[in-house]
Phi, psi and omega in degrees: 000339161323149341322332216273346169268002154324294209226025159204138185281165238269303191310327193277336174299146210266161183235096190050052179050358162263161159271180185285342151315332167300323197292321167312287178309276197330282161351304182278341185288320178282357171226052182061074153217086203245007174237117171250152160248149232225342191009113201238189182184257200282145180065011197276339178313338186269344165321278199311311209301282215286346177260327182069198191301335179115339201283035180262343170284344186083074170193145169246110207258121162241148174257173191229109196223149233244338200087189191296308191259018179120153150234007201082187199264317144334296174275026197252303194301001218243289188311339202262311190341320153335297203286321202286343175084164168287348181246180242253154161200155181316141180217142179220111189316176193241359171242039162226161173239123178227201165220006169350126169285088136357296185294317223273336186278349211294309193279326196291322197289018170253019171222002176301144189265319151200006170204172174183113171232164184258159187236108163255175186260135234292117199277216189262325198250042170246007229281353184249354178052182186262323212210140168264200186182107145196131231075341192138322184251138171300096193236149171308294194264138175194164171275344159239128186249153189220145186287136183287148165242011196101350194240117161199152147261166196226146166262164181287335190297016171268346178245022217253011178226040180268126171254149174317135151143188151324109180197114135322142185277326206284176191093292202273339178286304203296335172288330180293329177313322201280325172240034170043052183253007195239150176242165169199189184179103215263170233221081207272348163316190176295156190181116164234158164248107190258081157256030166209143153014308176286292136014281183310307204290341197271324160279340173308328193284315215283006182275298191283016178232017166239000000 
């Protein structure tokens, strides 16, 4: 996403003039999801600064800082855990746009066995997908692969042989997969990965032609 991300991080670049992080928060808030934890990283002080405490959203927002470089998508949720409590929760990359129903994981999360991700469909500069699905449950291998979309819940015991630092999730998935500890479910609504220029500009038309 460079140039646009020098001197702004990726949730803050704007969408139809907000940033794309608003559009999230508003969403999980309209569908109970009203204790958000925050991750922050490159740039992230410009984060906390434009979102705050969260109530102008209904939301009580705490952050989790990961430092300038990261920790991955795994060691950033390993590090935040403090803030998440003992019972099961959500994670929604802070670089995708859906229209995704929230509320629906809500029910899921009283049978998670130790993930449960949503799965979309393979987008063009995806074509080989991640994961397979069938029955319910998620496996590395399949005759049809469908793209991770960023949404998933996790119980912490997925992370409970985890050391600080840098990690990846795709890993910790693929081992939990391996005992039929991961659920899923693919997602045929809006869905984006806004991971190039083009992208962005592409969700920018379709905010302001809804």
């Amino acid at each position: 996403m460079r140039p646009l991300t020098d001197h702004t991080p990726k949730p803050l670049l704007p969408v139809a003039g907000r940033p794309m992080l608003e559009y999230t928060i508003e969403a999980l808030v309209q569908a109970g999801f009203n204790d958000l934890v925050i991750n922050l990283a490159h740039l992230g002080r410009q984060i906390e600064e434009s979102i705050g405490s969260g109530a102008r959203f209904g939301a009580r927002i705490a952050y989790s800082n990961e430092g300038e470089n990261g920790l991955e998508t795994a060691g950033g949720i390993l590090h935040a855990l403090p803030l998440l409590g003992s019972e099961p929760f959500l994670v929604v990359n802070g670089d995708i746009a859906c229209d995704f129903p929230f509320a629906t994981l809500q029910e899921k999360a009283q049978s998670l066995r130790q993930a449960h991700l949503v799965l979309v469909p393979n987008p063009e500069h995806h074509p080989e997908g991640d994961f397979a699905l069938a029955n319910g449950i998620v496996s590395v291998q399949g005759k049809i692969r469908y793209t991770f979309s960023g949404i998933g819940i996790y119980r912490s015991e997925l992370f409970s042989r985890c050391r600080p630092g840098k990690m990846r999730l795709a890993p910790l998935l693929r081992q939990a997969m391996r005992t039929g500890l991961v659920t899923g479910e693919v997602y045929r609504g809006f869905w984006m990965d806004i991971g190039t220029p083009q992208r962005l500009q592409e969700l920018d038309r379709h905010y302001r032609n809804t």
